[in-house]
N, C-alpha and C positions, 0 to 999 in steps of 0.2 A: 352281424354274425356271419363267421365262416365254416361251414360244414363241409366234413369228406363226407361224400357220398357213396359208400362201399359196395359194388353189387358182384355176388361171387355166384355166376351163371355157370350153365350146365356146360359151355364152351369156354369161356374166358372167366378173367375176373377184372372187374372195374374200378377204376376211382374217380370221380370227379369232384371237383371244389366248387359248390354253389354259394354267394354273397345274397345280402339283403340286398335288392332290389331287380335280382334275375341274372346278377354278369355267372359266368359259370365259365371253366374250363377241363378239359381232364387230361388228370393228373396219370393217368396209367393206365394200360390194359396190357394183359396177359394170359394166350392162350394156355391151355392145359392138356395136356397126354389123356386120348382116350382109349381104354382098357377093354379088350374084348376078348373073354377067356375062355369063352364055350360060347356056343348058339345060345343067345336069348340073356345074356351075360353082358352088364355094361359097369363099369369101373371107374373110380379115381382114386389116384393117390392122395390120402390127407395131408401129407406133411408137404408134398408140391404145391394143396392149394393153400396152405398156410400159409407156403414163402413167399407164392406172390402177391396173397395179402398183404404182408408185412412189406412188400416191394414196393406195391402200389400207393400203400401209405405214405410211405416214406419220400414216394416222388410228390405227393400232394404237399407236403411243408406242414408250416403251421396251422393249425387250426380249433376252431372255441369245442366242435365235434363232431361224433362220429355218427353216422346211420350206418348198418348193415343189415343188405336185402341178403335172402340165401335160397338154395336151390327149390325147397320145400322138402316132398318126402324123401330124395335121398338121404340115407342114413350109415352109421357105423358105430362100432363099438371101439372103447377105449380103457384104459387103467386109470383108475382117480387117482391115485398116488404118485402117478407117474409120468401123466396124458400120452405116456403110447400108445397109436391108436395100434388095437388090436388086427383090425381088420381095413381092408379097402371101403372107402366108400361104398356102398351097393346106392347105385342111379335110380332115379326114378323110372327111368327107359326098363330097368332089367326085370326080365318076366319068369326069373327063375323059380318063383314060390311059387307058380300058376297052380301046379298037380297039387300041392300041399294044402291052398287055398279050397280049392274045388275039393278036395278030400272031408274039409268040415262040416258040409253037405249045407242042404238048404234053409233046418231054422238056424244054423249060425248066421246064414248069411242075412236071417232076418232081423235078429240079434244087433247084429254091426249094422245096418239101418236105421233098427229106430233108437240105438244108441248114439252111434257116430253120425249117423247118415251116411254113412261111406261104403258100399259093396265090399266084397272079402276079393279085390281086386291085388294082383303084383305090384300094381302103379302105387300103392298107399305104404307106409313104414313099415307097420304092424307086420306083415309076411317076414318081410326082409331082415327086422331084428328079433323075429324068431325064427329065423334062418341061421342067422349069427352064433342064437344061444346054443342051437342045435347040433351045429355042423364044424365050428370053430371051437378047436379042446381048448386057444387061447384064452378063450370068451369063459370056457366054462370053470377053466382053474381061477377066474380073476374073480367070477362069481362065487366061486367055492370060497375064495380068499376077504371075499367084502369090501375087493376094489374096483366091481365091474359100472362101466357107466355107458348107457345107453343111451342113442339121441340121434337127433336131423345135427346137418352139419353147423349151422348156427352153435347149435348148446358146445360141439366140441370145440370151435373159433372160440370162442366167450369163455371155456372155460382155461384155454389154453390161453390164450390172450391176457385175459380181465381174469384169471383165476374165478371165475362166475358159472356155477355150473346151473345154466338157466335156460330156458327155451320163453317164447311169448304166446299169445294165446292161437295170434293165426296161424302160426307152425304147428303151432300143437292141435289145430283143427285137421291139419293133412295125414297126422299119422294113423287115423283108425283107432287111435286108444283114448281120442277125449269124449266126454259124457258133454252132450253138447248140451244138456241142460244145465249142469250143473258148475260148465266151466271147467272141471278137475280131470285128470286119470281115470279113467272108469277099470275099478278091480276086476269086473265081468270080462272087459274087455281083455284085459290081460291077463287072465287067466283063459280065455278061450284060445291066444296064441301063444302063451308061454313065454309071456315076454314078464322079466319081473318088476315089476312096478317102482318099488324101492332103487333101481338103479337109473331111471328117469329123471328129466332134471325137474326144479319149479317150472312153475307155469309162471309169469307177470303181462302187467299191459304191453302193447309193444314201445311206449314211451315211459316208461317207469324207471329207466337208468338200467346199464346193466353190467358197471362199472368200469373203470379205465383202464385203458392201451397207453400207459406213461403215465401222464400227465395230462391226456384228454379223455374227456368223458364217453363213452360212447350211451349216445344218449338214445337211440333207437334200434330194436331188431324185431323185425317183419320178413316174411315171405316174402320173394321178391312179385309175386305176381298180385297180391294184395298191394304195394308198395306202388307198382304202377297203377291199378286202380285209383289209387291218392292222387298220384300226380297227373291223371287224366281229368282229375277234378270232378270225377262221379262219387257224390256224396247222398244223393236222395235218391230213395225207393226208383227203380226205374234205370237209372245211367247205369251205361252199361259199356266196357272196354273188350278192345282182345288185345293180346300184344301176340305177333309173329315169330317164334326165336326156332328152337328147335323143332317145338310144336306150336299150335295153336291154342293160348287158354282164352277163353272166354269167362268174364265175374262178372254179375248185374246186382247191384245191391239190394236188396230184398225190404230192408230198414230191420227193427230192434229186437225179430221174431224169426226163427229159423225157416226160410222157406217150406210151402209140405210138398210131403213124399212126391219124386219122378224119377225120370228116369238119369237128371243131373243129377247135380250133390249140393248139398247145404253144406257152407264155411262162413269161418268167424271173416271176416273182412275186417275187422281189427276193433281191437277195446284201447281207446285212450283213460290215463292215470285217473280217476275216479271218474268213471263211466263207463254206462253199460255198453255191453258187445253190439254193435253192428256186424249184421250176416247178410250173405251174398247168396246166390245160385253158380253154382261152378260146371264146365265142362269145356273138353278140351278135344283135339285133333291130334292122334300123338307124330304124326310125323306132318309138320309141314317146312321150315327152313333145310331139316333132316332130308326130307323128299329130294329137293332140291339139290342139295350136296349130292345125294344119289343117282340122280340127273346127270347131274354135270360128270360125276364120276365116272360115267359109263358113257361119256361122250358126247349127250344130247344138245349140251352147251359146253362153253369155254368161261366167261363171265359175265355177272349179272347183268349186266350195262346190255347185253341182248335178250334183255326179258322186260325192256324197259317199254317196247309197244311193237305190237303186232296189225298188220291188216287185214280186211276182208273180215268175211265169216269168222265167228269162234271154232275151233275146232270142235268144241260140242255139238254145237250147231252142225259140224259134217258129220255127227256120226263117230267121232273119235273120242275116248273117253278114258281118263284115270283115273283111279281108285289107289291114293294114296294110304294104304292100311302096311306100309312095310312091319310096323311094331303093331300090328293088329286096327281095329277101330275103338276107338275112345266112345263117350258120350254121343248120342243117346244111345249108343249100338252095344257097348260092354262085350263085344267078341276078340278076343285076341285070338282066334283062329282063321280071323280074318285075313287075307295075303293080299299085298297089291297086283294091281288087273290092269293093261291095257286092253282093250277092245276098240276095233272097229277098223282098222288098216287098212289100207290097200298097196297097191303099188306106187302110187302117185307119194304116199303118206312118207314125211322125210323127219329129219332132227329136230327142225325146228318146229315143225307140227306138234311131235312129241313132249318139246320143251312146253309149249303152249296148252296141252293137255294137261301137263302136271300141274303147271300153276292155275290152271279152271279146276281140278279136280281137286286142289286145295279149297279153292275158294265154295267148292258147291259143299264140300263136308262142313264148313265153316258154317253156309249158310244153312245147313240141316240142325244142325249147334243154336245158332239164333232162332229157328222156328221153335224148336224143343222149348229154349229157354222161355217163349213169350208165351207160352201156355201153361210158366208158371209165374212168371212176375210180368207186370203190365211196364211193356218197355217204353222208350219213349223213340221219335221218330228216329233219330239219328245216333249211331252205335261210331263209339273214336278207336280207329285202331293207331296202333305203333309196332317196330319191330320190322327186320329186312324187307319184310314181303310192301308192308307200307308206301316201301321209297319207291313202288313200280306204279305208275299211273294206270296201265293197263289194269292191274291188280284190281286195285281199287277203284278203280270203275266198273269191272266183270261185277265183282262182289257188291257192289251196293244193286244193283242188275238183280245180281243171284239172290241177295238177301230182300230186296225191293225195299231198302231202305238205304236213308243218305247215311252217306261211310264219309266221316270228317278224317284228318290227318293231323296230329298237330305240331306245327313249325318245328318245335324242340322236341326230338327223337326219344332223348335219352329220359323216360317216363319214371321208370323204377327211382333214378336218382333226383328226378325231382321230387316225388312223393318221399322221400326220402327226408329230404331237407324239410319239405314245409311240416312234416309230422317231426322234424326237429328246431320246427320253432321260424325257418326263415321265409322272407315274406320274398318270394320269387318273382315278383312283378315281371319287368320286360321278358322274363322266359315265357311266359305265355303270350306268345303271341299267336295272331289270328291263323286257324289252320284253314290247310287247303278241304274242299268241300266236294265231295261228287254225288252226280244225283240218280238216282235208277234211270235206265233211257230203255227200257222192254226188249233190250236184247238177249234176255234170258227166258224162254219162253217155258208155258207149261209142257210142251213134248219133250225140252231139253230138262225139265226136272227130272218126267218120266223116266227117261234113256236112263240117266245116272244113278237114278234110285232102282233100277233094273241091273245097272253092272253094281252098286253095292250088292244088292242082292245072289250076286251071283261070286260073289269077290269073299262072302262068308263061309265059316265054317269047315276052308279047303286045307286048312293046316289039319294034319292029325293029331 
């Protein structure tokens, strides 16, 4: 069996061709225009990521099918008659519904908990396409007219694509509108943001078919951070991944029962064709490759290849410390008032210092991420990452330190697009091979938790 591997991420979009027995190569990638229209405002255009999905495809050749992973809660509105998308993408990143959110007050937010599990967070759909219904008279004539469709960008790829106007379950766990118990649309839910129900697509497994691009099936769509979960090969209660891209997510999978209440999130981690949902614990870092790029943009670095190992002392260790919250703090903290923080300088203190704080100050939010998580599922000793941050040895060795647990790597990068394939059937042998292993070595001490959970503390609340 030959599978494209589709992955249309918050920066590019992917294709690779994985075969039975692990050979794999990729067919495509394509970056994409990012949209920044106001403060706190983050943007794509639909019909660019369309083309170069249709790009990427088209350099992959033939093949028996398709998987596509997608962004998760980024969403947009569109015409069903028509598939014009009405509106731009709104990104997961963009925290424009914050005031509207917070406006619902506190038992909605209770509401959206023990419905969704999902805080009345910017980061989740639900805000954003009832920002759309709102604020867009496109949105609102096409509602008037009984041709509005609303969705994560999956449903509009699928319907524009495969004429399929369809989402799967673990998408449909990111948007704040599913009843986690019952699997479906929660009316409450929808009705508390005004998002209308009736222009939502179905819900299906993520392997249920979700019909053809020509003459090929596309036989899988999943989130892509559920998707790497699969191809990290965490399938029992306990395994647990993060992948590094724009941010940092973290999924541990829980097994066949929504994790209880914290200060994560419970998510479908994916329902295959007659069988029940497996769920996960979800939480994330919203700026960690992002950090980075902001790094370097401001001069601290020139390219990755000099983040690849440092000597001496961590800069933690001297006293130097970063607070990567640029889009606020994520999990367990839920402040988007949060700002990023340098602390601790002196005269001595130079670029590369600085560079080397960011990436510790990634990694110690990360591992406040993994503490959070194991005091609600019982993790197992060693947590697999993937994604930029991965390829830095330094990294991952700070981070297994930080987290005082062994941090594996594994050989074959591209994670999402293997989980990909084998949840479309192909048996990926040699792709798995043996990853690299790092082990905690105590050079993360308890004063240097201290220090940093003192500048989080201080790094809150400073936005107005």
């Amino acid at each position: 069996m030959r599978v494209a591997a589709l992955d249309q991420g918050t920066t590019s979009t992917r294709c690779l061709v994985i075969e039975d027995g692990g050979t794999w190569r990729l067919a495509g990638s394509r970056r994409h225009r990012q949209s920044h229209p106001a403060p706190g405002r983050v943007e794509h255009d639909p019909e660019e990521l369309l083309h170069n999905i249709e790009a990427v495809l088209e350099a992959a050749g033939s093949v028996d099918a398709i998987g596509l992973a997608n962004q998760g809660e980024s969403c947009l509105a569109w015409d069903g008659a028509t598939g014009k998308p009405l509106s731009p993408v709104i990104v997961w990143q963009d925290a424009r519904t914050a005031g509207a959110l917070a406006a619902l007050g506190p038992a909605a937010e209770q509401r959206s908990r023990q419905i969704c599990g999902l805080p009345l967070d910017p980061y989740f759909s639900a805000g954003k396409l009832a920002w759309l219904v709102d604020n867009v008279p496109e949105v609102a004539s096409a509602r008037a007219a009984g041709r509005l469709r609303l969705g994560t960008t999956d449903a509009f790829f699928l319907d524009r694509l495969c004429g399929s106007f369809l989402t799967d379950a673990a998408t449909a766990s990111r948007t704040g509108l599913l009843d986690l118990e019952t699997g479906a649309w929660s009316a409450e839910l929808c009705d508390l943001h005004g998002v209308p129900l009736d222009c939502l697509p179905e819900i299906r497994a993520v392997d249920s078919g979700f019909g053809r691009i020509g003459s090929t099936p596309v036989k899988v769509s999943i989130v892509d951070q559920q998707a790497a979960l699969y191809g990290h090969d965490c399938r029992a209660p306990g395994d647990c991944k993060i992948t590094f891209g724009t941010g940092a997510f973290l999924l541990a999978v829980s097994g066949e029962q929504p994790p209880p209440a914290s200060s994560l999130l419970p998510t479908v981690a994916w329902q295959r064709q007659g069988q029940g949902r497996i769920f996960a614990v979800e939480g994330g870092v919203y700026d960690a490759g992002a950090a980075l790029e902001w790094a370097r943009g401001i001069g601290l670095f020139s390219t990755m290849e000099e983040l690849g190992a440092f000597e001496g002392p961590s800069a933690l260790s001297r006293g130097l410390v970063f607070v990567p919250a640029l889009s606020g703090l994520a999990a367990p903290y839920w402040d988007r008032r949060a700002a990023p923080l340098f602390i601790g300088m002196d005269h001595a203190t130079d670029r590369r210092d600085m560079a080397r704080a960011v990436m510790e100050g990634i990694a110690m939010l990360t591992a406040d991420l993994v503490e959070a998580t194991s005091r609600v599922v019982q993790l197992g000793s060693a947590i697999s990452i993937d994604g930029g941050l991965s390829r830095s040895a330094y990294f991952a060795r700070f981070l297994a330190s930080a987290c005082n647990r062994t941090i594996t790597v594994p050989a074959m990068h591209e994670l999402t697009a293997l989980g990909l394939a084998e949840l479309c059937g192909v048996d990926v042998g040699a792709a798995r091979a043996p990853a690299a292993t790092f082990i905690p070595d105590g050079s993360v001490t308890a004063d240097d938790r201290r220090r940093f959970a003192e500048a989080v503390e201080r790094a809150r609340g400073w936005k107005g």
